[in-house]
DOTOR-143505 format. One line per field, with one value per residue (C-alpha): x, y, z. Coordinates in pm, 1 decimal, m for minus. Each point is the difference from the previous one (the first is absolute). Layout:
xx: c(X  ...)
yy: c(Y  ...)
zz: c(Z  ...)
***
This chain:
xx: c(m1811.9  190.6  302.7  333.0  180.6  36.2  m217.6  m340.2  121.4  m343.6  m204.2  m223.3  14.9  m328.7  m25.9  m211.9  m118.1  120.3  137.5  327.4  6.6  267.4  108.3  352.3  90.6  112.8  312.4  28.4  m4.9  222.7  273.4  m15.3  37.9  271.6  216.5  m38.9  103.5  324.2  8.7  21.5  m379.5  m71.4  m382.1  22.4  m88.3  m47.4  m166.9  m240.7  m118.7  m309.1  m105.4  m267.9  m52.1  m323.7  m28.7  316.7  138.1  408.0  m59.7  m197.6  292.4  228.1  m180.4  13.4  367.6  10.0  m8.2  m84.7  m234.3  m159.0  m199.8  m227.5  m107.7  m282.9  m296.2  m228.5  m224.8  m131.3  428.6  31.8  m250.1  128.9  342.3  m171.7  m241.9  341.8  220.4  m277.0  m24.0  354.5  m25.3  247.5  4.7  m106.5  290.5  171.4  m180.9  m150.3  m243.7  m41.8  m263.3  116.2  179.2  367.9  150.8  m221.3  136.5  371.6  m29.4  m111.8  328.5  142.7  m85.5  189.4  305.8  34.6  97.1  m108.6  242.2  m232.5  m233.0  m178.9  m233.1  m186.7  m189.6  m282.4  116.5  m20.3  m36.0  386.4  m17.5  353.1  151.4  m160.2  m25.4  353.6  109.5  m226.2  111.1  366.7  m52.6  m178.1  190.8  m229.4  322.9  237.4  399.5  85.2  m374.2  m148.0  m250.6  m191.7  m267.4  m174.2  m117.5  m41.0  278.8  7.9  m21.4  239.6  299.4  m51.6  292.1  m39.6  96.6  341.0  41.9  406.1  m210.3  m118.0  79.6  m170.1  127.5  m303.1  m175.6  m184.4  m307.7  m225.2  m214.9  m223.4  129.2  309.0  133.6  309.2  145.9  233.3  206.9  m16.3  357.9  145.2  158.2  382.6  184.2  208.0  353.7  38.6  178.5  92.3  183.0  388.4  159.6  186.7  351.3  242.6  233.8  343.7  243.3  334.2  308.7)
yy: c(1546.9  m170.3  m301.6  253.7  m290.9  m388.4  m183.6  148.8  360.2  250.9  m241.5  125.7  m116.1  26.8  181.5  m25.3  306.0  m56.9  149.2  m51.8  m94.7  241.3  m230.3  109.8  273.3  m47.6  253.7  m214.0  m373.7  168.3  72.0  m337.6  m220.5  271.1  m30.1  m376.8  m74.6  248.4  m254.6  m345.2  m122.3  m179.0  m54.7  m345.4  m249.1  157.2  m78.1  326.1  39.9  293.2  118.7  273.3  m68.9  227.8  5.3  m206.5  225.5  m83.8  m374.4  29.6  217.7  m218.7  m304.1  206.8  58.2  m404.0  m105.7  m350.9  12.1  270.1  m69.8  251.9  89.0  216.8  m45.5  227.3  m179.4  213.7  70.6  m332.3  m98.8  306.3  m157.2  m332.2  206.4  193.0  m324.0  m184.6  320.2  m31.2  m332.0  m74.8  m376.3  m151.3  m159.6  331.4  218.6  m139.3  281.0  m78.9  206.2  m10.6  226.0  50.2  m57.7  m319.5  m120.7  85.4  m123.0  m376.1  m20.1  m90.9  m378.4  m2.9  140.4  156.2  365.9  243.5  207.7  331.2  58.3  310.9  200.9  229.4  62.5  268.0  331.6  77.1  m329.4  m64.7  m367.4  3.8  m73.8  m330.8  m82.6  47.5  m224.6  m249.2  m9.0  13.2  m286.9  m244.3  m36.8  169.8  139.2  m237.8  80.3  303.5  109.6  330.9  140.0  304.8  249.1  249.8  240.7  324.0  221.5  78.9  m388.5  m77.0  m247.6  m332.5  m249.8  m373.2  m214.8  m165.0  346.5  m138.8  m182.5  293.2  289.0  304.6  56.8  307.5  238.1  261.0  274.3  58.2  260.4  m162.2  m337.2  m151.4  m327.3  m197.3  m342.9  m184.2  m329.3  m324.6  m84.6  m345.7  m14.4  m23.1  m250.2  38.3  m94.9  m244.3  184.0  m290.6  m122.3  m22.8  246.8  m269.5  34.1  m113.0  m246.3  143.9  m203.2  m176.6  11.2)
zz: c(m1397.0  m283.0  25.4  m75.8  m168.7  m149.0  m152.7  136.9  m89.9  10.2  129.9  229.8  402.8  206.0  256.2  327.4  223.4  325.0  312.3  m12.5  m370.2  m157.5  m357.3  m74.9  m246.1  m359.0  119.4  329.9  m165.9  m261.4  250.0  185.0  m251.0  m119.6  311.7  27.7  m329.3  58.3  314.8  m240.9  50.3  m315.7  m42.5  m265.7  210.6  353.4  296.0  157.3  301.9  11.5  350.8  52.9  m331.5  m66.2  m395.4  8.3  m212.5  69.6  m6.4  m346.0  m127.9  79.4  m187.1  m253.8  m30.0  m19.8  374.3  63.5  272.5  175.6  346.9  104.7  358.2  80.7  266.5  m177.0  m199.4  m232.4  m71.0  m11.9  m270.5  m198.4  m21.0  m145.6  m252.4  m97.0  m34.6  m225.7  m208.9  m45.9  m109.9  311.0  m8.7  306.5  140.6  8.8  218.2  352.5  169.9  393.6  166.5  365.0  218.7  m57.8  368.6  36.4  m345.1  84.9  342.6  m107.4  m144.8  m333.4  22.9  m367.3  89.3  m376.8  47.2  m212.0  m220.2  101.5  285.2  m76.7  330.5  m21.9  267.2  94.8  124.5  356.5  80.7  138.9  m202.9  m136.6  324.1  81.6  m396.1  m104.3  376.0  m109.5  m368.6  145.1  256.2  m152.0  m340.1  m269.5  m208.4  m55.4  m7.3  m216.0  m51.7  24.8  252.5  m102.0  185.1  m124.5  314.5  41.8  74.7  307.7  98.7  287.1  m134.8  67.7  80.6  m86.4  229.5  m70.0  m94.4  m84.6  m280.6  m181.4  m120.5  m103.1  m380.8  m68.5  170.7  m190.4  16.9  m273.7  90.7  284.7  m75.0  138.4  m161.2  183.5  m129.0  250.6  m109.6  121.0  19.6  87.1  349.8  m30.2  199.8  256.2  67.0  281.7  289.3  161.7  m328.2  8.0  m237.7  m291.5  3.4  m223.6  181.2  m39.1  m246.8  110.5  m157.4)
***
């Protein structure tokens, strides 16, 4: 499996043998970064969130195409220290990629003590494993995408739709099969404010003669 695009073009991304492990496709990655660029996502100087990362394959692309930062998320170890060995044959300096070998739900959970969102929060979890519900909530309430980023799961295709909470927050901007894979972006979209109901309409006072 080879980066599609950027800097690290045909470089070569290990890969671990694991259940679960399924690195995405040239075809899928492709189409992702395809419909979030049609969607405004520029890459130069961008903040990524990886989840499930595996072979960290989307976060590594997206370093690539000239993110800033990519933080990677993956509680098998052997992944884990695949994404490192991949980064330093890269040459990725260091203060651009951060690998965290922990669970995701535990790591999403503790909260964003930094309270800098990330411009995309990538998941892809296991198959069969129904972990898109609880990851996208999570991701959603605790303030890993900041206003007008992009959340994106790749799942299989029969997944059942999640719904973040604040759901008036985001909206779901793609939705698409690929084969067995089924990739769907939502938008984290600023919360609008509200007229005051109690406020008195202005009125023009009416002129004398």
């Amino acid at each position: 499996m080879r980066v599609v695009s950027g800097i690290y073009r045909g470089r070569a991304i290990r890969t671990v043998d694991a259940e679960g492990m399924r690195p995405a496709t040239q075809k899928v990655r492709e189409a992702l970064f395809s419909a979030l660029a049609a969607r405004g996502v520029e890459w130069e100087g961008a903040r990524v969130l990886d989840l499930f990362a595996g072979s960290g394959s989307l976060g590594l692309e997206a370093l690539s195409r000239g993110a800033a930062e990519a933080v990677f998320v993956e509680l098998h170890r052997p992944a884990a220290k695949g994404i490192l060995a991949t980064c330093k044959d890269f040459g990725v300096p260091a203060g651009r990629a951060q690998v965290l070998a922990e669970d995701v739900l535990t790591f999403l959970t503790r909260g964003n003590s930094a309270r800098r969102g990330f411009d995309v929060c990538f998941i892809d979890p296991p198959y069969h494993k129904n972990l898109l519900p609880p990851a996208v909530a999570a991701v959603a309430a605790h303030g890993w995408v900041h206003e007008d980023g992009f959340l994106v799961a790749e799942v299989e295709t029969r997944v059942e739709l999640p719904h973040p909470p604040e759901s008036q927050h985001w909206a779901l901007c793609f939705d698409r099969a690929y084969g067995q894979t089924r990739i769907l972006i939502w938008t984290h979209t600023p919360p609008q404010p509200t007229p005051d109901a109690d406020a008195s309409p202005s009125i023009p006072a009416p002129s004398i003669p």
